[in-house]
Structure formats: C-alpha cells, structure tokens
C-alpha positions in Angstrom: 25.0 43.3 -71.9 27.5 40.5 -71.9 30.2 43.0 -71.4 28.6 44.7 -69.1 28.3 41.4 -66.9 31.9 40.6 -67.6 33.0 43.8 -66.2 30.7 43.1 -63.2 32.2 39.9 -62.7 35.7 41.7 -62.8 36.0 44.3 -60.9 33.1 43.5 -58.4 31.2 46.6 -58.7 28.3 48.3 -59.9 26.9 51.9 -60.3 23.2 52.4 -59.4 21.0 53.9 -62.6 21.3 57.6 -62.2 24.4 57.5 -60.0 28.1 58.6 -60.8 29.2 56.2 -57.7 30.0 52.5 -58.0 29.6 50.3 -55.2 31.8 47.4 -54.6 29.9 44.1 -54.2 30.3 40.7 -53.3 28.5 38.5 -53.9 28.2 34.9 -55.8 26.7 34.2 -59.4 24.9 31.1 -60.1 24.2 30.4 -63.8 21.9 28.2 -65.7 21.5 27.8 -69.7 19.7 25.4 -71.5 22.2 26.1 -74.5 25.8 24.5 -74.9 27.5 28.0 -74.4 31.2 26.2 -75.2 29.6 25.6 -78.9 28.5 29.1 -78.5 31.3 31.2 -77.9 32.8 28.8 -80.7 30.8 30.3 -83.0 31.5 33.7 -82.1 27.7 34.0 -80.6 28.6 34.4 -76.5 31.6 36.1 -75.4 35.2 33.7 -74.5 36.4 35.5 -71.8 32.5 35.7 -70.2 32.3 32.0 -70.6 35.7 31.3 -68.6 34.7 33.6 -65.8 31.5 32.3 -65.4 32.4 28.4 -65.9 34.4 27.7 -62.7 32.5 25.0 -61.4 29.7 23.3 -63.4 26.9 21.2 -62.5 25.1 19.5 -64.8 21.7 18.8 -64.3 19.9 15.8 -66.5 16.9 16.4 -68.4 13.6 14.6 -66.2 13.7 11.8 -68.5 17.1 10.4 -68.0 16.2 10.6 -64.1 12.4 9.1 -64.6 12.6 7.7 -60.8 12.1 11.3 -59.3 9.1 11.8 -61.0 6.4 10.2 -58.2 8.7 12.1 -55.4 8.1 15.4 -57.4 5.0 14.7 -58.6 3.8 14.6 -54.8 5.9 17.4 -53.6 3.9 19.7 -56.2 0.4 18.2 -54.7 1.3 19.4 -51.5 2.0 23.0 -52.9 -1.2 23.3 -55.1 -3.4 20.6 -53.3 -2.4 21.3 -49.3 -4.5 19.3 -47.0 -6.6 18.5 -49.8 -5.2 14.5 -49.9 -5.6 14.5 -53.4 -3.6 11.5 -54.7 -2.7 10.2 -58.3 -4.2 7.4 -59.7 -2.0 4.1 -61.1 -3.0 4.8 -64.8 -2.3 8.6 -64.2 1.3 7.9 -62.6 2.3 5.6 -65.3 1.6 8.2 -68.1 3.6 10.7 -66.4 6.4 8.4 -66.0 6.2 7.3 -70.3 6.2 11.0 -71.3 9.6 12.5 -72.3 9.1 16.1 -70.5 10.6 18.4 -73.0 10.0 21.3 -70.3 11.4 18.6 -67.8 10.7 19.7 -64.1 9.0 23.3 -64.8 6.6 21.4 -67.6 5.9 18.5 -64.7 5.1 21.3 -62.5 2.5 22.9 -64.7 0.9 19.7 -65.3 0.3 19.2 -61.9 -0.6 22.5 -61.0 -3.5 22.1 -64.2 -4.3 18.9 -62.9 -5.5 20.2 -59.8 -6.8 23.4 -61.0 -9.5 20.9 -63.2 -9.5 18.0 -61.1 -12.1 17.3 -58.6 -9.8 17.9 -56.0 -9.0 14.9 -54.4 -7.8 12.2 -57.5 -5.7 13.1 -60.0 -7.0 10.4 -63.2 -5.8 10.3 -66.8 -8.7 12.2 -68.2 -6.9 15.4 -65.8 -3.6 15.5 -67.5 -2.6 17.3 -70.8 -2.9 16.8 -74.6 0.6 16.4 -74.7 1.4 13.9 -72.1 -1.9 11.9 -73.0 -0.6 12.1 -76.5 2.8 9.9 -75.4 0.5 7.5 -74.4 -1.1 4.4 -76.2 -3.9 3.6 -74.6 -5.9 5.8 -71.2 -4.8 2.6 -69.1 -1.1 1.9 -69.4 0.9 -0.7 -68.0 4.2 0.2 -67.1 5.9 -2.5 -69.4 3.9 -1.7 -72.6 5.8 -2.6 -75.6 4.2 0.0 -77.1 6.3 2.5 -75.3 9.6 4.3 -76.3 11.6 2.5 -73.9 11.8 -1.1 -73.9 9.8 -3.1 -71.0 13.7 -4.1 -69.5 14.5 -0.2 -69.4 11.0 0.4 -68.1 11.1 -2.1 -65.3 14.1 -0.8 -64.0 12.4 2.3 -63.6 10.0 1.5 -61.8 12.5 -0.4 -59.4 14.5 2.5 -59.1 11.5 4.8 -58.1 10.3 2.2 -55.9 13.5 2.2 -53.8 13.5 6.1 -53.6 10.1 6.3 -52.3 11.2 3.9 -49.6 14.2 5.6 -48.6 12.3 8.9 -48.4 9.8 7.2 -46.5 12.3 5.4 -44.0 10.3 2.0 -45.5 6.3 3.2 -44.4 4.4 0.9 -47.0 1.2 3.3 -46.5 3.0 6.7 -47.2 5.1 5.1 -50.2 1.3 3.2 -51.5 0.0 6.9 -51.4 3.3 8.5 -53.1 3.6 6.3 -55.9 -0.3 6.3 -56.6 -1.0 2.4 -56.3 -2.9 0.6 -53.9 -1.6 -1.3 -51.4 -1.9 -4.8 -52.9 -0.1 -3.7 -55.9 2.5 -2.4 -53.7 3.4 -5.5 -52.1 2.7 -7.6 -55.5 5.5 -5.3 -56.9 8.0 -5.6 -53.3 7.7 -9.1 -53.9 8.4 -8.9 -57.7 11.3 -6.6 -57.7 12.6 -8.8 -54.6 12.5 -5.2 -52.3 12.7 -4.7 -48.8 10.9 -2.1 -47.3 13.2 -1.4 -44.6 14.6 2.0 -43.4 18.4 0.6 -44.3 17.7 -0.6 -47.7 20.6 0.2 -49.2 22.3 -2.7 -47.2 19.6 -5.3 -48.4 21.0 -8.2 -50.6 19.6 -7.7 -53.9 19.2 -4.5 -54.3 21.7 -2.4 -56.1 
C-alpha cells in the first residue's frame, strides 16, 4: 500500500478499480499519525522516500494535556453538539476532574466523555457521578479543588492553568462574565473571587491589561 500511495503522490494519478485508464488528479494530502514515522522509516518499518514526500510541512499538534486551558472551551463546544438547546452546563467539581485527567485519547477521548455524559445525564447538569471510570479514577476525592496536592501536577502548575483557561474563556467571550460563568462551570461568585485572585480583567482587550501575560 505504501508504494502504491507513493506512486500516487508522484505521478498524480490514479486508475479506477476495474479500469485500464488513469486519471490525473490534483489534489492535496493532509496526514496525521500518532507514531514518530522518522524513528519508523529508521527502522526499516515505513518507507524513506514516502516519508520525504509526504513531510513537506509539518504541524505538530500537542497532546490535550500539555494544552489543559482548552479543555472548558471544548468541553462546551461538544455540549452544544450533543446537548443543543438543552442548557445543560458542567458543574465546578465535574470541570475540575476533567481538567486533572491526562486524556490519553486527548480530544477524541474528551469528546466521548462528553457525548456519555449527556447520553446518562439528566440532561441539563453534567456532575461527577456522569463522567467515566477512567477520568473519576485520576481523581482523589468526588469534590476536587483545583490546587489539590494530591494531583499529578503541582498546585503552582495547576494554578496557572486555571489562569490560562480563565483568560481564554474571556477572549472568546469578548469579557461577558455570565457566558464565561456558564463556560467554565462555576458560579458567578466564584468567578469574580477567582478575577480578583488571578488579578484579571474581564475586558474585550485583555491582552493589553497590565498583569496579564
């Protein structure tokens, strides 16, 4: 198969099943692996030349937990595909679980969780007791506070997290306190208890506010 995509890649053609005619193409190939393809080819287990044509400009993608700030914004975009209209928001001790768990499956793994949780949920709150084995399992206790010792990352690393995520959910949000509250699954005195802490201001043009880095 691989030299039959090389050859594809090559001359830009193809010939139907059942055909004796090859059509010219053209078109543009987009790749993803999970694997480390220059070790591969290496070790004489993907093919050199296939490797070089397809690497011509790579992009690479970190795993969910080395970008743990995006996990409210796409925990919310996947309640509006499997929850639409529903308002079904995510509760504090819920949110903080998702953001301690390593995501092995990163985004596709989030995804199913999501999709589970509202599958068994009641519809309109997504609670701890609605989340996996596995994500429940990362967790020490059902209520968690984001800077538990307990946790695989120190309280320093997990602070800054939850800055970071804070100040994404504003940007996205052009600064609206309600619609961030909502998207990050706290209520609305915690939100301003953690604006004050993190020394944040909610403001459309954050990323000219003094402080904030």
């Amino acid at each position: 198969m691989q030299a039959k995509l090389l050859r594809f890649l090559q001359e830009k053609e193809v010939r139907p099943v059942g055909s004796n005619n090859k059509i010219k193409v053209d078109v543009r190939v987009i790749a993803a692996t999970n694997r480390d393809l220059e070790a591969a080819y290496r070790a004489g287990e993907f093919r050199k030349d296939l490797y070089f044509r397809l690497n011509v400009v790579t992009v690479h993608l970190p795993a969910l937990r080395e970008r743990r700030s995006d996990i409210p914004m796409l925990t919310h975009w996947f309640l509006e595909r499997y929850a639409n209209g529903s308002g079904a928001q995510v509760t504090s001790a819920a949110m903080k679980c998702l953001l301690q768990y390593d995501w092995p499956g990163n985004v596709r793994e989030l995804e199913n969780c999501i999709e589970r949780a509202v599958a068994l949920g009641d519809g309109k709150i997504i609670d701890v007791g609605d989340l996996p084995p596995a994500v429940l399992s990362a967790a020490p206790a059902t209520e968690i506070p984001i800077t538990s010792v307990q946790s695989s990352l120190s309280s320093n690393d997990l602070e800054d997290i939850e800055r970071a995520t804070i100040l994404r959910v504003f940007e996205q949000v052009n600064g609206d306190k309600v619609v961030a509250g909502k998207m990050l699954g706290i209520s609305r005195a915690t939100l301003y208890r953690k604006l004050k802490r993190y020394n944040i201001s909610p403001r459309p043009d954050l990323g000219a506010s003094p402080g904030i880095h």
